[in-house]
C-alpha positions, 0 to 999 in steps of 0.5 A, a space after each residue: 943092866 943088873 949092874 950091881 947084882 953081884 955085889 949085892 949077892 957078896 953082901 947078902 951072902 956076908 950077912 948074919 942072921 938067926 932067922 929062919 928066913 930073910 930076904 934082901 929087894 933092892 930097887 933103883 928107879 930114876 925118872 924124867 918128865 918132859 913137856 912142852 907147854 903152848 910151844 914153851 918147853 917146861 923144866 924138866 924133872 929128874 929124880 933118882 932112887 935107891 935102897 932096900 928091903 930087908 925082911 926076917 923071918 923068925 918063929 913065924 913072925 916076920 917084920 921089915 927093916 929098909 935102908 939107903 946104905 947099901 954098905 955092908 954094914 948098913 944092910 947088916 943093921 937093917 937085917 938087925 931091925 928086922 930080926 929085934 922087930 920080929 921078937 917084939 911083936 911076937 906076942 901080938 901077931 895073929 899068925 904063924 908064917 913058919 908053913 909059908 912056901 918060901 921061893 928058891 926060883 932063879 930068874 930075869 924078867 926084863 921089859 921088851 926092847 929093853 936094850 935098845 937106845 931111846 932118843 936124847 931128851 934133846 931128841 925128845 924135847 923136838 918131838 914135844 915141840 913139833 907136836 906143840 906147834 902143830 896145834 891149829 892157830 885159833 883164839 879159842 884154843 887156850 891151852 895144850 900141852 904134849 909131854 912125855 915121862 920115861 921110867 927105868 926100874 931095876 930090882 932084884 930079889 935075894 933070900 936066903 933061900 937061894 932065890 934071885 929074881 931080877 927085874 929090868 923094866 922101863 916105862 913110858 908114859 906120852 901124853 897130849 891134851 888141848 882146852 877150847 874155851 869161848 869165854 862162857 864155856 870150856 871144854 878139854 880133849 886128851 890122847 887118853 888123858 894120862 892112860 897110855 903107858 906101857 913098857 918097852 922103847 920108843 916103839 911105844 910113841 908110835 902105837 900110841 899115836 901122839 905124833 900127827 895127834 894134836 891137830 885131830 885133838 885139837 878139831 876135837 875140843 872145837 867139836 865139843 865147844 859147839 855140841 849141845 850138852 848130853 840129854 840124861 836119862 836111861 840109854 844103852 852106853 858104848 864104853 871105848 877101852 880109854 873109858 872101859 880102863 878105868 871102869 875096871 879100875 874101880 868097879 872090878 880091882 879095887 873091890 877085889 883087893 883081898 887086903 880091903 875085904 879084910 878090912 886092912 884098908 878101911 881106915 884109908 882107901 876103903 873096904 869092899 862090897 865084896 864078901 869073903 864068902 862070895 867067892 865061887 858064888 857071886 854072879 858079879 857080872 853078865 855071862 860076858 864078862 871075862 876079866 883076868 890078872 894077866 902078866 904075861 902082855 910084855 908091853 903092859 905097864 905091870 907084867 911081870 914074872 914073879 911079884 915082889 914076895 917071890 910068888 910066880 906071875 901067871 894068867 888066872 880068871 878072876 871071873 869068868 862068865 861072869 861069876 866071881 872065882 878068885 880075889 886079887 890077893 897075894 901070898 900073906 891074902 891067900 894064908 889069912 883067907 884060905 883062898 886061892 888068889 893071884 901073885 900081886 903082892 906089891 911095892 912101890 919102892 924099896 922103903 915100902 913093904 908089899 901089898 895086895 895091889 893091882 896089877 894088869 887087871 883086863 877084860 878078854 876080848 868077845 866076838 863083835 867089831 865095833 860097827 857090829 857093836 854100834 848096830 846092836 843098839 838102838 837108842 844109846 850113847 859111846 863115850 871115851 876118856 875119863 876126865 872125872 870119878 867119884 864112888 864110895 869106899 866100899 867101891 859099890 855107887 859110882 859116877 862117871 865123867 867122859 870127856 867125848 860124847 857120841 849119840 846113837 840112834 838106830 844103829 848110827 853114830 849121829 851128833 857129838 854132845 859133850 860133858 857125858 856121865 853116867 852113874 849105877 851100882 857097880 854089880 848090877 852095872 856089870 849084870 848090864 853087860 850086853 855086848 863085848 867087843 873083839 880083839 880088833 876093838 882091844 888096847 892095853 892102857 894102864 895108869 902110873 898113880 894108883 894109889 893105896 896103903 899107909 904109909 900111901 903107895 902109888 903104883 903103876 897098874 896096866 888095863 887091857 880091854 875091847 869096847 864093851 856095850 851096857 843096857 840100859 844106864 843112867 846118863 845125863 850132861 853137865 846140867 843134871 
């Protein structure tokens, strides 16, 4: 761990420059994926990653120079792209950075159990199989897959300055998934499709729950072969955290990304519903809605102590009771907009600059279980899983596809439907709220591919929620 921090330190301290301020961030990321495929182990895939970002300061202008050479001489011509950079764009920028509070903090941020061995791939290869083989014997069961993807991120963070800050993190990210067809129709069940990853060691497999999984996953698809298609019309909806997660992807993180309210994305990933001005003053939800950037969940896929600006990491409510109080913007976001905003400025990898960018993005907990929640409703539905997405880019109108479906009638789980969705406005969706459950019906979940940016960045970003109760949504099946 930090294996090359004091070599980096050497060649950061030998470098020469004439901006008021620069920074060095090294990273070193490697990756493997594993799976086993309908009892057939599948090639694996490896890769491996490193470089650096270096990015000058001068007259208030800053620009960026990235590098694979790590060599003394490759991080000082780095340094000098950034600098002539900086000089040629001076009469274009719009802004003067020169008043920037530039961090001079020391620190180490490493991911829970990081120091403890995780299994050969041999040993997890095993794992995969064993969970593979346990898949019921059933000629409706046409494909099913068990997999595992393991991630081991190091970067640290000089400038000139004196700050260090150093980050040890590994990521794991199991997945299991089973397809039932009967020649006319076919339906899937995942364990949280790809939505269970974390940070930490193999302590992660076990919560997740993926060994003794595939047979349950598997009864789960037949269920959904046989069940009726889900009625439409307007009902109270149930959404489990598997679903909750990406609900708040979209309709919450996305349209608070201060960079898209700026207009910066609009050409790529979109703009936002949200206005500048609404901040303060926008009932964005009902009275229970509580979301917060919240670092500070060890085992969540983006917890961190410091983003990759060098901006400290702490827990702020982006709403709360559900008025809207701050957007999801980072260091150079606050300065345009004179806004308060949260430390998210981030990166994908050392030859991207930071950006405004999700990270753990969470509903807080509320007071019901979830057979309090069921009671509450008289005509609904509950759904689980994503498995479908579609909203406009603005982040407003949206539709949704699950892929469990669970009527409700007078307080009572009843009959299993499949092909669920449900559709709405993302503000007035959030005005819906009735009900939020406890830190019983909590999980923290998190997606390893959200993307954004051009040149296009995709990151990992971790979602925390309980169950959450809407009244009175638009659902309908496969037919409508």
């Amino acid at each position: 761990m930090f294996d090359s921090s004091a070599l980096l330190r050497q060649r950061f301290a030998a470098l020469r420059s004439t901006a008021e301020l620069f920074s060095l961030r090294h990273v070193t990321q490697s990756h493997q994926a594993l799976s086993v495929r309908r009892n057939v182990a599948e090639p694996p895939f490896f890769s491996q990653d490193e470089g650096a970002m270096l990015i000058a300061r001068v007259n208030g202008v800053e620009a960026y120079a990235a590098t694979a050479d790590l060599s003394q001489a490759g991080l000082q011509r780095a340094l000098e792209r950034a600098e002539a950079l900086a000089r040629q764009i001076a009469r274009h920028s719009l802004l003067d950075l020169r008043d920037q509070p530039v961090t001079d903090a020391r620190h180490d941020h490493i991911s829970p159990n990081f120091d403890q061995p995780v299994p050969t791939l041999g040993e997890c290869l095993g794992l995969l199989a064993a969970e593979s083989a346990s898949v019921p014997k059933d000629s409706r069961l046409v494909d099913w897959q068990a997999s595992l993807g393991l991630s081991l991120v190091e970067q640290t963070y000089l400038n000139s300055a004196g700050a260090e800050l150093r980050h040890a993190q590994r990521f794991l990210f199991p997945g299991l998934g089973v397809t039932a067809s009967d020649g006319q129709d076919s339906q899937s069940r995942s364990l949280g499709r790809d939505n269970f990853g974390q940070q930490g060691g193999f302590e992660i497999i076990e919560r997740c729950g993926l060994v003794g999984a595939a047979s349950r996953v598997a009864d789960e698809a037949l269920q959904l072969l046989l069940a009726p298609n889900t009625p439409s019309g307007p009902r109270d909806l149930l959404l489990m955290p598997d679903q909750m997660m990406l609900q708040i992807h979209e309709s919450i993180g996305h349209p608070l990304e201060m960079d898209r309210i700026l207009g910066d994305e609009r050409n790529y990933a979109g703009t936002s519903f949200v206005k500048a001005s609404d901040f303060g003053h926008l009932q964005y939800g009902s009275p229970l809605l509580n979301v917060t950037f919240d670092p500070t969940i060890g085992e969540e896929l983006a917890s961190y102590s410091f983003d990759d600006d060098g901006t400290p990491a702490s827990k702020q409510f982006l709403i709360r009771h559900g008025l809207l109080l701050r957007p999801l913007g980072g260091a150079l976001s606050q300065f345009r907009s004179s806004l308060d905003g949260v430390a998210n400025s981030r990166a994908c990898g050392w030859n991207r600059a930071p950006i405004d960018r999700m990270a753990n993005l969470n509903i807080e907990p509320g007071d019901q279980t979830l057979r309090q929640l069921i009671q509450g409703i008289e005509h609904g539905i509950l759904m689980r899983t994503n498995r479908s997405w579609s909203i406009d880019d603005a982040r407003n109108k949206f539709q949704f596809g699950c892929e469990w479906g669970q009527l409700i009638e007078n307080g009572e789980l009843k009959g299993i439907v499949k092909n669920p969705n449900y559709r709405g406005i993302s503000a007035q969706f959030w005005r819906n709220l009735s009900a939020v459950g406890d830190r019983s019906t909590f999980q923290v979940l998190g997606t390893p591919n959200c993307g954004k940016g051009e040149p296009n960045q995709v990151v990992r970003v971790g979602h925390a929620s309980p169950a959450c109760v809407f009244r009175q949504i638009d659902v309908f099946g496969g037919d409508a």
